[in-house]
C-alpha positions in Angstrom: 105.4 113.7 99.3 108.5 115.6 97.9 106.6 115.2 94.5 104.2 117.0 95.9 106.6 119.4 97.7 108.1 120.1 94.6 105.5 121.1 92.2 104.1 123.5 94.4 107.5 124.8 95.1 107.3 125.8 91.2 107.1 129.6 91.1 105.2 129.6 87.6 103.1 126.9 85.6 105.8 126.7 83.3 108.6 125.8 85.9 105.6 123.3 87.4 105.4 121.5 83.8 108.8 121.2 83.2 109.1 119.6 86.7 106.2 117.1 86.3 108.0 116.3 83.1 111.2 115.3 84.8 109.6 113.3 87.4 107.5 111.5 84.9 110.4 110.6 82.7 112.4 109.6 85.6 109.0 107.8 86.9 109.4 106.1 83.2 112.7 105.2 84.1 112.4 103.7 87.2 109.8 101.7 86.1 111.3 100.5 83.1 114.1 98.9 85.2 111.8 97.2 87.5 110.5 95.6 84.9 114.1 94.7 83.4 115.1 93.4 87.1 111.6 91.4 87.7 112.0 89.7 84.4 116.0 88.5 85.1 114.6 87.4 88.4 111.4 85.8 87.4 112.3 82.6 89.1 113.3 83.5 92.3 110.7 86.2 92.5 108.2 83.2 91.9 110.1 80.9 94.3 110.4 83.3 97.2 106.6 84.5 96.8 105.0 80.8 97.0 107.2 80.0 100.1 106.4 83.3 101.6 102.6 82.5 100.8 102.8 78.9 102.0 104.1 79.9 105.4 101.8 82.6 105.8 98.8 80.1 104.9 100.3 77.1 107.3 100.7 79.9 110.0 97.1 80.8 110.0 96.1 77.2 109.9 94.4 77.1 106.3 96.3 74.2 105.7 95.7 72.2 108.8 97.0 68.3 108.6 94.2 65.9 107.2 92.0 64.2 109.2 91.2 60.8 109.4 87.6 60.1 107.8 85.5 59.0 110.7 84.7 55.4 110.9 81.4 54.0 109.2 79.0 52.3 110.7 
C-alpha cells in the first residue's frame, strides 16, 4: 500500500519514474537476499516444511493408522 501511496504522491511523471525506479531496485535487492538466505538455509528450510506438512496432513487425518485387511473367507 505505501507503494502505492507513494507514486501517486509524485507531483510529476518524472518524480513518479524516478520513484518506481527506487523501489524496483530496492525490490531487486530484497529479493536478491532472499534468495542468498534461502539457499544458506536450504536444509532447514526443507526440514521445517516436511514436518510442518506432515503435521498438518496427520492433523486432518490423511494419514490415518492402517487397517488390518479384513479376514477371507
Amino acid at each position: 500500500m505505501s507503494v502505492i501511496r507513494t507514486l501517486s504522491a509524485s507531483e510529476s511523471n518524472e518524480q513518479r519514474d524516478r520513484e518506481k525506479a527506487k523501489l524496483e531496485k530496492e525490490f531487486k535487492r530484497s529479493d536478491q537476499k532472499l534468495d542468498e538466505l534461502i539457499s544458506l538455509h536450504d536444509q532447514d528450510l526443507t526440514q521445517v516444511m516436511q514436518v510442518r506438512i506432515y503435521d498438518s496432513c496427520t492433523s486432518i487425518h490423511v494419514f490415518e493408522p492402517a487397517r488390518p485387511a479384513p479376514p477371507r473367507k
